[in-house]
PDB file of N, CA, C and O in Angstrom:
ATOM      1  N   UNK A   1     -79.176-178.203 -55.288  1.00  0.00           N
ATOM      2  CA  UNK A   1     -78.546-177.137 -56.018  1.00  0.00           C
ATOM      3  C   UNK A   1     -79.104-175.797 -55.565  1.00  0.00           C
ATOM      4  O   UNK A   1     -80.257-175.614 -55.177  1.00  0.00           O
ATOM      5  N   UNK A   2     -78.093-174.834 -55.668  1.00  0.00           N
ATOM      6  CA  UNK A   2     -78.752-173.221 -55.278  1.00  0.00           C
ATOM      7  C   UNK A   2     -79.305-172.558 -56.760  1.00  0.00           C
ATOM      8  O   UNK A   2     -79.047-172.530 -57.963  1.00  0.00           O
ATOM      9  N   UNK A   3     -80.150-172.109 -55.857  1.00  0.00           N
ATOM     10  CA  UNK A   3     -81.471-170.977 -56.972  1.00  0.00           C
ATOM     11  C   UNK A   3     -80.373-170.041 -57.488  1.00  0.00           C
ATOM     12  O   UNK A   3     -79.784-169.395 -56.622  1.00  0.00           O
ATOM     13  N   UNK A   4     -80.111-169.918 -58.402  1.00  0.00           N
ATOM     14  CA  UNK A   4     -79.304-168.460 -59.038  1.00  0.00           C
ATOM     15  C   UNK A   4     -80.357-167.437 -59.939  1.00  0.00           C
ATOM     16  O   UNK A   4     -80.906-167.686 -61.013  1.00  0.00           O
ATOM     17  N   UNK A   5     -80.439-166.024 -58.985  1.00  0.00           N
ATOM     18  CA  UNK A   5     -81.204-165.011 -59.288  1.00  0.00           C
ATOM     19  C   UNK A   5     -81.056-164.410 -60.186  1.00  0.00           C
ATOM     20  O   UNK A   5     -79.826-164.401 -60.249  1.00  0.00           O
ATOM     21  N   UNK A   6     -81.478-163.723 -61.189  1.00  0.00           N
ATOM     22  CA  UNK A   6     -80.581-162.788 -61.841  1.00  0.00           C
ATOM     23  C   UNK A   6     -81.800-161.220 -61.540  1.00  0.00           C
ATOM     24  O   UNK A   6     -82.956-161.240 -61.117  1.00  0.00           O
ATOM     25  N   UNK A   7     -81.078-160.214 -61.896  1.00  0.00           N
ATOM     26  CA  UNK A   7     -82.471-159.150 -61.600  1.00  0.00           C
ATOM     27  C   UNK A   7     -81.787-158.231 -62.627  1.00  0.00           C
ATOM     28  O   UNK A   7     -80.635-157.824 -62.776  1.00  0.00           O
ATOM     29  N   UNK A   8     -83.456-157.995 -63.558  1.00  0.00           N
ATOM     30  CA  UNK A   8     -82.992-156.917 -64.482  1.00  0.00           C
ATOM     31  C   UNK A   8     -83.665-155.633 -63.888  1.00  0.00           C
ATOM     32  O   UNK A   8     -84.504-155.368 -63.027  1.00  0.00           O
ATOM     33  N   UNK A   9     -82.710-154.839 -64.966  1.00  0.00           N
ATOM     34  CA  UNK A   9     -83.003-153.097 -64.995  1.00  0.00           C
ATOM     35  C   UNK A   9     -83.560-152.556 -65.740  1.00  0.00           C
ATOM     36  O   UNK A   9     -83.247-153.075 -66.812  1.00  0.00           O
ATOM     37  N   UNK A  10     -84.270-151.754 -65.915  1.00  0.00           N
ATOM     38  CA  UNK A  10     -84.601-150.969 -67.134  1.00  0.00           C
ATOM     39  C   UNK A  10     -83.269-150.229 -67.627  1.00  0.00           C
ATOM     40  O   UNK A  10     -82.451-149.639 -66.921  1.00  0.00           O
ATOM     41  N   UNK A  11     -83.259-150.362 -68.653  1.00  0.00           N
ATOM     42  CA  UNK A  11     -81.901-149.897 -69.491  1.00  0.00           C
ATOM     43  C   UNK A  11     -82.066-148.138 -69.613  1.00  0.00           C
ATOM     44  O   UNK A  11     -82.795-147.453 -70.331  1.00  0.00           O
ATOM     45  N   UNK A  12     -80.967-147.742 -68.495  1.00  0.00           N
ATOM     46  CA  UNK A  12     -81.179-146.454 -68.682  1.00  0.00           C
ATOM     47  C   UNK A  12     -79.508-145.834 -68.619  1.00  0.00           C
ATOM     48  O   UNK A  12     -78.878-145.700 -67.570  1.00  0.00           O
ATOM     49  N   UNK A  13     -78.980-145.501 -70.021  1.00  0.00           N
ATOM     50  CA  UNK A  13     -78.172-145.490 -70.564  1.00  0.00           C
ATOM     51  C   UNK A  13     -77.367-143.692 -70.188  1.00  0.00           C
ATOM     52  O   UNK A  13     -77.996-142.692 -69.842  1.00  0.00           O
ATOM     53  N   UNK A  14     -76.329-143.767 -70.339  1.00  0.00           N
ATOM     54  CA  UNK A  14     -75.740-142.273 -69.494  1.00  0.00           C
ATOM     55  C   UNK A  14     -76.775-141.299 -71.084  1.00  0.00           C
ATOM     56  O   UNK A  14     -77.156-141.584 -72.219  1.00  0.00           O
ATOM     57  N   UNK A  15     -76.810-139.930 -69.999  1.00  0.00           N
ATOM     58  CA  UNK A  15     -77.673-138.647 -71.215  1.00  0.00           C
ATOM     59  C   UNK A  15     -76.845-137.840 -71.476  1.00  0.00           C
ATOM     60  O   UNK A  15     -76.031-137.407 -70.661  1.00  0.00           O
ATOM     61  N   UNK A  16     -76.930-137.486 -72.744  1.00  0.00           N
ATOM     62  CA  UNK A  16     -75.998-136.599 -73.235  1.00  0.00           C
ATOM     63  C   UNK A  16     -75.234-135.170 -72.175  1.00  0.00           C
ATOM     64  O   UNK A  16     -74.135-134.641 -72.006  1.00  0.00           O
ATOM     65  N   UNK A  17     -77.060-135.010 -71.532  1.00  0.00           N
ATOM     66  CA  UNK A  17     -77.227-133.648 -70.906  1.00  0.00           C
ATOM     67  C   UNK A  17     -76.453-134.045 -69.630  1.00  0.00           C
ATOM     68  O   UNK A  17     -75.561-133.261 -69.305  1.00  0.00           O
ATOM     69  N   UNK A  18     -76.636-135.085 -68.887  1.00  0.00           N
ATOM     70  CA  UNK A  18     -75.586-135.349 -67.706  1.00  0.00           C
ATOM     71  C   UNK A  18     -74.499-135.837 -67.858  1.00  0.00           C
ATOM     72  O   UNK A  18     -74.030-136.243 -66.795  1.00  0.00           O
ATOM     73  N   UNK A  19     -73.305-136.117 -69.498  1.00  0.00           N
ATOM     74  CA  UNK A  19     -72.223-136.442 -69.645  1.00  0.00           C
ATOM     75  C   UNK A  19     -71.987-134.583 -69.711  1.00  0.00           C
ATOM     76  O   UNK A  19     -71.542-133.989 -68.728  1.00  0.00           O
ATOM     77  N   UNK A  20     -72.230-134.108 -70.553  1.00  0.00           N
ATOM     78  CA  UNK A  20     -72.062-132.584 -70.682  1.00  0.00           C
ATOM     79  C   UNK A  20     -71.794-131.758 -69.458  1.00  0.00           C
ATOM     80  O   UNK A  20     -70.979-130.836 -69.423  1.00  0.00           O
ATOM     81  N   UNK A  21     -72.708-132.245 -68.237  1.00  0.00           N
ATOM     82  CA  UNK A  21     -73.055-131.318 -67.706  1.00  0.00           C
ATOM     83  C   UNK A  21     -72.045-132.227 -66.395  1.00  0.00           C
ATOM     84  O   UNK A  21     -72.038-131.404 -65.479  1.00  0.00           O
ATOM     85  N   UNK A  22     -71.400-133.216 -66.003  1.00  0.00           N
ATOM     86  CA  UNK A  22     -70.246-133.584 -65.689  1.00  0.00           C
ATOM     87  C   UNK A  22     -69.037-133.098 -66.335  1.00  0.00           C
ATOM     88  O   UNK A  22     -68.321-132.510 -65.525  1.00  0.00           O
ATOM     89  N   UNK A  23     -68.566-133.140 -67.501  1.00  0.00           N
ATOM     90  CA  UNK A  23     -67.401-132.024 -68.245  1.00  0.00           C
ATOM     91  C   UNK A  23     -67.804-130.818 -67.414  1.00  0.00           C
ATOM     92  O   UNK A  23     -67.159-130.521 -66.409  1.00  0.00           O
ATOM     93  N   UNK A  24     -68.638-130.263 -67.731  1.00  0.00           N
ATOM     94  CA  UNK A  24     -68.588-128.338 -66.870  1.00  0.00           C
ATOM     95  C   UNK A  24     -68.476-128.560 -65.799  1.00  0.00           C
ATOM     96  O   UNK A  24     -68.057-127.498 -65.339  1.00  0.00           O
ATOM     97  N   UNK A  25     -68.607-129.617 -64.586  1.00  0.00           N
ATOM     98  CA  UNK A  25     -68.790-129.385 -63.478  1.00  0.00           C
ATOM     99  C   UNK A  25     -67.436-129.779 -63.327  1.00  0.00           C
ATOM    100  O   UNK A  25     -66.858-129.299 -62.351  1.00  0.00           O
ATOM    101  N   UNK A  26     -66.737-130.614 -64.134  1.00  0.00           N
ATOM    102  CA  UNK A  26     -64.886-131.010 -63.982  1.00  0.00           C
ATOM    103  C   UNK A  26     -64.054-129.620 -64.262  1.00  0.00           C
ATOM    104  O   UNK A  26     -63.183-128.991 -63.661  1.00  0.00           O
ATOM    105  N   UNK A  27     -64.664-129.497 -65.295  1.00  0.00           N
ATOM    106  CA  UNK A  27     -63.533-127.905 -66.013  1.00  0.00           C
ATOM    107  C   UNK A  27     -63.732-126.599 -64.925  1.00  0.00           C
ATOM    108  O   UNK A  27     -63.059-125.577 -65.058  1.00  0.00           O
ATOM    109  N   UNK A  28     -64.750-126.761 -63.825  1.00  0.00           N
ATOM    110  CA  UNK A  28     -65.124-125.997 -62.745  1.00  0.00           C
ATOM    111  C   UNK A  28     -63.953-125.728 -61.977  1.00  0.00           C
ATOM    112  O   UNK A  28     -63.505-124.616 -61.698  1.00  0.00           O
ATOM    113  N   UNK A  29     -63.387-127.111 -61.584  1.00  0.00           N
ATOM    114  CA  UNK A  29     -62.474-127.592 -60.651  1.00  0.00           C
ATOM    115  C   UNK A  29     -61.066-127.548 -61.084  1.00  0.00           C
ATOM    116  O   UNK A  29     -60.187-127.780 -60.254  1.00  0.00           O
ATOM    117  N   UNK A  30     -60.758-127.260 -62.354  1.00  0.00           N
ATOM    118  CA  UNK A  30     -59.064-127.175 -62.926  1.00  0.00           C
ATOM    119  C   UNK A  30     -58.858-125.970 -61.816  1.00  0.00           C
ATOM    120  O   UNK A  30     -59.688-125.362 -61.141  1.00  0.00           O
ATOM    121  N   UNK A  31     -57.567-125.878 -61.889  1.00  0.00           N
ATOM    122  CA  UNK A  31     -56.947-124.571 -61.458  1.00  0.00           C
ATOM    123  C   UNK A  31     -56.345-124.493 -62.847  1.00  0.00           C
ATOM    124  O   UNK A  31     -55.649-125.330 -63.422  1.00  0.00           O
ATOM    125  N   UNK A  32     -56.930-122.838 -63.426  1.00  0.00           N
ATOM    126  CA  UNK A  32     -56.187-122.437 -64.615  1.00  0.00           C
ATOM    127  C   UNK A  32     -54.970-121.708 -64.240  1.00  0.00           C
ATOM    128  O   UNK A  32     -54.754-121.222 -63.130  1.00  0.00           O
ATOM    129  N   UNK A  33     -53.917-121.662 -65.628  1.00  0.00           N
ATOM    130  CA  UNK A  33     -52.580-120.736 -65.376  1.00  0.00           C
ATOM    131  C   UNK A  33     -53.157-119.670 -65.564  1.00  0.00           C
ATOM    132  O   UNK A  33     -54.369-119.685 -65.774  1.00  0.00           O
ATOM    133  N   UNK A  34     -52.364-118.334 -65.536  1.00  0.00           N
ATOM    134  CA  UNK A  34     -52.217-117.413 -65.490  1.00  0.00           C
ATOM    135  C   UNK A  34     -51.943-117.060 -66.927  1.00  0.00           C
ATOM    136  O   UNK A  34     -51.184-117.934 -67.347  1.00  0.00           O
ATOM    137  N   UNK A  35     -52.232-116.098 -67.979  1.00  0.00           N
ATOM    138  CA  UNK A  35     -51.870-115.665 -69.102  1.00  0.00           C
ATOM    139  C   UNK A  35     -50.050-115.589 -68.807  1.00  0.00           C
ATOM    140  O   UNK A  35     -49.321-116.510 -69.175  1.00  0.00           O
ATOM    141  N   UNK A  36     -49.763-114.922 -68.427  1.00  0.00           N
ATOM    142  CA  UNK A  36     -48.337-114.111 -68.600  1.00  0.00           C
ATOM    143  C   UNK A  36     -47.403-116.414 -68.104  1.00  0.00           C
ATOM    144  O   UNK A  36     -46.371-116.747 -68.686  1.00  0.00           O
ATOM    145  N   UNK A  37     -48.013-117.285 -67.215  1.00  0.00           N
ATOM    146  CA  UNK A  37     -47.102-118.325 -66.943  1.00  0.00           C
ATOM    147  C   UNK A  37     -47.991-119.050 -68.339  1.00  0.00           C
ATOM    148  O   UNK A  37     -47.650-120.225 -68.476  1.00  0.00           O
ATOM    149  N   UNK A  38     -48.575-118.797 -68.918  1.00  0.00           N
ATOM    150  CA  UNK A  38     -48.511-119.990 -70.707  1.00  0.00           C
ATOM    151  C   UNK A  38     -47.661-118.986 -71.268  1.00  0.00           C
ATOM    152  O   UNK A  38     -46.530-119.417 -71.489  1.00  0.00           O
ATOM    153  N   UNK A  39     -47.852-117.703 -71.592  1.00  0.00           N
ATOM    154  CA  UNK A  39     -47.176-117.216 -72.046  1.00  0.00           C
ATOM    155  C   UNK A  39     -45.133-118.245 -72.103  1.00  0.00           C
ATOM    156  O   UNK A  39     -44.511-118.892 -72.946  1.00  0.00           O
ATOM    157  N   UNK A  40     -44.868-117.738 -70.530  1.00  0.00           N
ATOM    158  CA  UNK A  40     -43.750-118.296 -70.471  1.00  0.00           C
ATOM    159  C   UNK A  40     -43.498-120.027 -70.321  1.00  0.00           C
ATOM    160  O   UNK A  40     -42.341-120.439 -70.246  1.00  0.00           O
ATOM    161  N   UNK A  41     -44.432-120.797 -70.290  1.00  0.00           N
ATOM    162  CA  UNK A  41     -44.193-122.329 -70.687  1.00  0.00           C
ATOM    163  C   UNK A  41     -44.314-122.375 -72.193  1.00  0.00           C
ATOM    164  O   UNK A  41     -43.792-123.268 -72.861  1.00  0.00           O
ATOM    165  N   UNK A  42     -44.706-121.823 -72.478  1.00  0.00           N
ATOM    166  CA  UNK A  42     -45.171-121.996 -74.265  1.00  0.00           C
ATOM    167  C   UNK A  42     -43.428-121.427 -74.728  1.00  0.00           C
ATOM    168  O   UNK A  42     -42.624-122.170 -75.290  1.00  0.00           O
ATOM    169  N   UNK A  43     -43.254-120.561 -74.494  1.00  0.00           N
ATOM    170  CA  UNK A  43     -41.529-120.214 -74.725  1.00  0.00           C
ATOM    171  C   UNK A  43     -40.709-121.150 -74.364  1.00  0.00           C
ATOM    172  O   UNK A  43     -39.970-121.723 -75.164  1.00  0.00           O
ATOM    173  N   UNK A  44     -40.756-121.398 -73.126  1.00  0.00           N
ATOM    174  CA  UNK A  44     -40.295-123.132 -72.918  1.00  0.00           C
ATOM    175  C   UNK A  44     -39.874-124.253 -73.378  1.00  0.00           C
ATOM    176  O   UNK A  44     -38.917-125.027 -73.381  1.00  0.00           O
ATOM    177  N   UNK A  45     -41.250-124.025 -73.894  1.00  0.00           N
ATOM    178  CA  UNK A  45     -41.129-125.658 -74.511  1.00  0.00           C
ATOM    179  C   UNK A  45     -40.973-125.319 -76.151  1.00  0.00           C
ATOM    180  O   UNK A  45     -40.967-126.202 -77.008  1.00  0.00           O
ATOM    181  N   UNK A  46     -40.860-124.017 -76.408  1.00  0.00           N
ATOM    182  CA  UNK A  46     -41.020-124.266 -77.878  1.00  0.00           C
ATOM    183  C   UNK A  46     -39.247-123.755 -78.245  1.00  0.00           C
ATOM    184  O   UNK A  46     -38.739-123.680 -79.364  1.00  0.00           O
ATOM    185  N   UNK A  47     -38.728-123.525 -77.192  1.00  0.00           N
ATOM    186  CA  UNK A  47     -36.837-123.386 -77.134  1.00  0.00           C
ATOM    187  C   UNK A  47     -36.686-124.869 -76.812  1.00  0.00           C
ATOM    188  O   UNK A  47     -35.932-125.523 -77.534  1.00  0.00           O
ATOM    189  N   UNK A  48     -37.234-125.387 -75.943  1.00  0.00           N
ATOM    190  CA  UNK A  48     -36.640-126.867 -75.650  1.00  0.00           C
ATOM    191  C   UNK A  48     -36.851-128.096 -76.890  1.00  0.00           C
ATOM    192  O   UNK A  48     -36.309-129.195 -77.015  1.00  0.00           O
ATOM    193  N   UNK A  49     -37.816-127.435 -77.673  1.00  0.00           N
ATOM    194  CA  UNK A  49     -38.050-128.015 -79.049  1.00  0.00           C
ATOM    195  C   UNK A  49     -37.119-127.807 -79.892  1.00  0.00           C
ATOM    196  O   UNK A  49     -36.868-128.709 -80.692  1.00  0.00           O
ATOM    197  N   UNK A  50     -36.615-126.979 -79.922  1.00  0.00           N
ATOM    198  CA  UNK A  50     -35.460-126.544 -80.803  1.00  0.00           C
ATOM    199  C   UNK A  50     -33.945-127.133 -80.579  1.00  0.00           C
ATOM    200  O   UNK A  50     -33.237-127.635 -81.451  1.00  0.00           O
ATOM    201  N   UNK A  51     -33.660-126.969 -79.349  1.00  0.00           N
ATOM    202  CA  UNK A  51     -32.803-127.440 -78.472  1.00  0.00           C
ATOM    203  C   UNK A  51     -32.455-129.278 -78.936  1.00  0.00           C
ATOM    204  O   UNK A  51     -31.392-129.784 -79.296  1.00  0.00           O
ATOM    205  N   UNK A  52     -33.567-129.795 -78.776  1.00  0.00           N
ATOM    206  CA  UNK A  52     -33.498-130.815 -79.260  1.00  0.00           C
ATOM    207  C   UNK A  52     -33.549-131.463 -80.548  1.00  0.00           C
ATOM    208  O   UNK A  52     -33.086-132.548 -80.896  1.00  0.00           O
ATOM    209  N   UNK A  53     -34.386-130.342 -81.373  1.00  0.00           N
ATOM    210  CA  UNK A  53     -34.547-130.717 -82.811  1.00  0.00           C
ATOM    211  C   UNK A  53     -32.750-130.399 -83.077  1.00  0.00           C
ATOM    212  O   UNK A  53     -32.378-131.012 -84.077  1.00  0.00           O
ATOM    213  N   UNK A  54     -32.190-130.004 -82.748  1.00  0.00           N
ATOM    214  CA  UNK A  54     -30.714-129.202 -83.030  1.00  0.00           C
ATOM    215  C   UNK A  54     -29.730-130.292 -82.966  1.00  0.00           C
ATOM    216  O   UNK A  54     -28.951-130.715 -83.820  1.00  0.00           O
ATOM    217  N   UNK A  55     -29.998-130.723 -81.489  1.00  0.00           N
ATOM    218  CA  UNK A  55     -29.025-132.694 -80.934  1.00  0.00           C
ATOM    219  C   UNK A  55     -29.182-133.240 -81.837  1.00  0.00           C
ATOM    220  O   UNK A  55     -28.255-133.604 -82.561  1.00  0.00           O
ATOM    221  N   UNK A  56     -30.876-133.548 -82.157  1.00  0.00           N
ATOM    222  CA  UNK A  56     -31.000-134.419 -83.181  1.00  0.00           C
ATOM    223  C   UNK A  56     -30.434-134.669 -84.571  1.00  0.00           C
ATOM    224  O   UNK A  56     -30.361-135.664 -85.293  1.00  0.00           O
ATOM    225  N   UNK A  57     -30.004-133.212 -84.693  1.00  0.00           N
ATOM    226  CA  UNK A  57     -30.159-133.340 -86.014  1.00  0.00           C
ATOM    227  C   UNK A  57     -28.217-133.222 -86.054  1.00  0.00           C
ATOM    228  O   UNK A  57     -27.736-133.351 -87.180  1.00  0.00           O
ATOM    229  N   UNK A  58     -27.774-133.120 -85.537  1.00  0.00           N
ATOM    230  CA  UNK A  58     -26.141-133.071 -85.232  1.00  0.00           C
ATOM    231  C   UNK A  58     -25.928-134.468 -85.036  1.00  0.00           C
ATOM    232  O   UNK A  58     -24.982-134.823 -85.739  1.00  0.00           O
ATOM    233  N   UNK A  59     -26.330-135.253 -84.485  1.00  0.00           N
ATOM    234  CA  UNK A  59     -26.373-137.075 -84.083  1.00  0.00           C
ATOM    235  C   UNK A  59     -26.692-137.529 -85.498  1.00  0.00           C
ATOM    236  O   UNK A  59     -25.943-138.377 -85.985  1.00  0.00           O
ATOM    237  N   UNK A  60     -27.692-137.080 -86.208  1.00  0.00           N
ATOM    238  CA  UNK A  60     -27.848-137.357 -87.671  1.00  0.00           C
ATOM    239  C   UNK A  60     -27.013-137.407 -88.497  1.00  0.00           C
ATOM    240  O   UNK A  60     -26.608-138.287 -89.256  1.00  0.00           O
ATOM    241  N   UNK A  61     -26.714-136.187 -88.272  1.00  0.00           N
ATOM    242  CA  UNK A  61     -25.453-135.488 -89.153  1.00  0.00           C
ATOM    243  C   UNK A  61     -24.210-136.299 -89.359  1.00  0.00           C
ATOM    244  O   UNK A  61     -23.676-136.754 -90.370  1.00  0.00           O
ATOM    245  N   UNK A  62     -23.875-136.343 -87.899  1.00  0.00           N
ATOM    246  CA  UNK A  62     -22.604-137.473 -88.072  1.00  0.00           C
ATOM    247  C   UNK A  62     -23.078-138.798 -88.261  1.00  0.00           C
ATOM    248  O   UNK A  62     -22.179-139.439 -88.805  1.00  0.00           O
ATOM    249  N   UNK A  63     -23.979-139.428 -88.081  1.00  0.00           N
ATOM    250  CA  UNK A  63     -24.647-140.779 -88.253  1.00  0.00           C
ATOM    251  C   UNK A  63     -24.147-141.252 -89.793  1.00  0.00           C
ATOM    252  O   UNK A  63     -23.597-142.270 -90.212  1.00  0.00           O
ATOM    253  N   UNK A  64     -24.609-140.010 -90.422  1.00  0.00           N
ATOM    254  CA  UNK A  64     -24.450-140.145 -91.933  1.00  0.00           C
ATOM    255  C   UNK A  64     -22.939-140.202 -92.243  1.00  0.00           C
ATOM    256  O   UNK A  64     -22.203-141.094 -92.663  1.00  0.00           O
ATOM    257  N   UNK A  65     -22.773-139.066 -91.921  1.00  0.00           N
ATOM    258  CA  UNK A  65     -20.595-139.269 -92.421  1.00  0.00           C
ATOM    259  C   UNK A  65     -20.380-140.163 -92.006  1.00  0.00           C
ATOM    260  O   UNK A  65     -20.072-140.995 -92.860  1.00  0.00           O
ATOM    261  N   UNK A  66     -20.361-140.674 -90.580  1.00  0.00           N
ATOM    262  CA  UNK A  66     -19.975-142.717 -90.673  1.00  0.00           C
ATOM    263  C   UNK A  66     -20.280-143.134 -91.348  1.00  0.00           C
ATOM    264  O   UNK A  66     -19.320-143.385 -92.078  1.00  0.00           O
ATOM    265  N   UNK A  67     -21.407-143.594 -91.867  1.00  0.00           N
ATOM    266  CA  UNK A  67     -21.756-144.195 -92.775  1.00  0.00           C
ATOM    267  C   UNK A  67     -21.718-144.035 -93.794  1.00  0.00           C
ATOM    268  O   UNK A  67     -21.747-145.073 -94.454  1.00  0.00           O
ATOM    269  N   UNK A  68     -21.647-142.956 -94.444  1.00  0.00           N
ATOM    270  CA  UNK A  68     -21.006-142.548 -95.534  1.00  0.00           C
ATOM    271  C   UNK A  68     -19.761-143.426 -95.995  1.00  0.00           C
ATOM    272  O   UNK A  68     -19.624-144.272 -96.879  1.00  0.00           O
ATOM    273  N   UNK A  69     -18.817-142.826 -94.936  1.00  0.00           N
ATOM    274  CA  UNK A  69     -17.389-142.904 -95.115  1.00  0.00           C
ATOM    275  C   UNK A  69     -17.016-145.030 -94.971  1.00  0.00           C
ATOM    276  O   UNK A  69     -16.313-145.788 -95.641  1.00  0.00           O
ATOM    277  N   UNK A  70     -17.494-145.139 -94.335  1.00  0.00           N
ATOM    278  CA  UNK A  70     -17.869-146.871 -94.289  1.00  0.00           C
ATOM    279  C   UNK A  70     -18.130-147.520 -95.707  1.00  0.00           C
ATOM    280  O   UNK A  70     -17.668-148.631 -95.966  1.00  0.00           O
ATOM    281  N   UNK A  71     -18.883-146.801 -96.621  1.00  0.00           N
ATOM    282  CA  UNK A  71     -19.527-147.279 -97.505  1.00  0.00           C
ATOM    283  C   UNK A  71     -18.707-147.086 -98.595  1.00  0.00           C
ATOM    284  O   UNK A  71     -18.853-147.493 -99.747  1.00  0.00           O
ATOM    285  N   UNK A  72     -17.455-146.140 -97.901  1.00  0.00           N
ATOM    286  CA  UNK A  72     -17.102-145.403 -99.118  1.00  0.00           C
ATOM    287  C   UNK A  72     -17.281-144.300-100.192  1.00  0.00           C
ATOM    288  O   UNK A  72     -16.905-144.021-101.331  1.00  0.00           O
ATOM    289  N   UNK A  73     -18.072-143.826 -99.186  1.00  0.00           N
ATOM    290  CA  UNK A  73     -18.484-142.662 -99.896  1.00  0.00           C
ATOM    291  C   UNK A  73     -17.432-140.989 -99.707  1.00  0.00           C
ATOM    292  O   UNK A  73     -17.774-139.973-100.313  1.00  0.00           O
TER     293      UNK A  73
END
């Protein structure tokens, strides 16, 4: 039969100070937007929110009068 080794470590567990200090060295490396392009994605998306809350709520709308009118109402 073969010898099976095992080999321990001293348990040395990740440090706060080098999880931390990996985040800053990541957030180093983003490329940030520009004020004035959030500016205009934030308009974006908060018309395209609407846009859709609007479908939605028109698809609703009639959802109900079918069913309404089905039920007899």
């Amino acid at each position: 039969m073969a010898k099976s080794t095992t080999v321990t470590t001293a348990k040395s567990g990740p440090s706060p100070r080098r999880f931390f200090g990996d985040i800053t060295g990541e957030l180093k490396k983003v490329t940030w937007l520009s004020r004035r392009e959030v500016a205009y994605l934030t308009g974006v998306v908060i018309i395209m929110t609407v846009i859709a809350g609007a479908a939605l709520g028109f698809i609703d709308l009639g959802f109900s009068k079918i069913i309404s009118q089905a039920l007899g109402g």
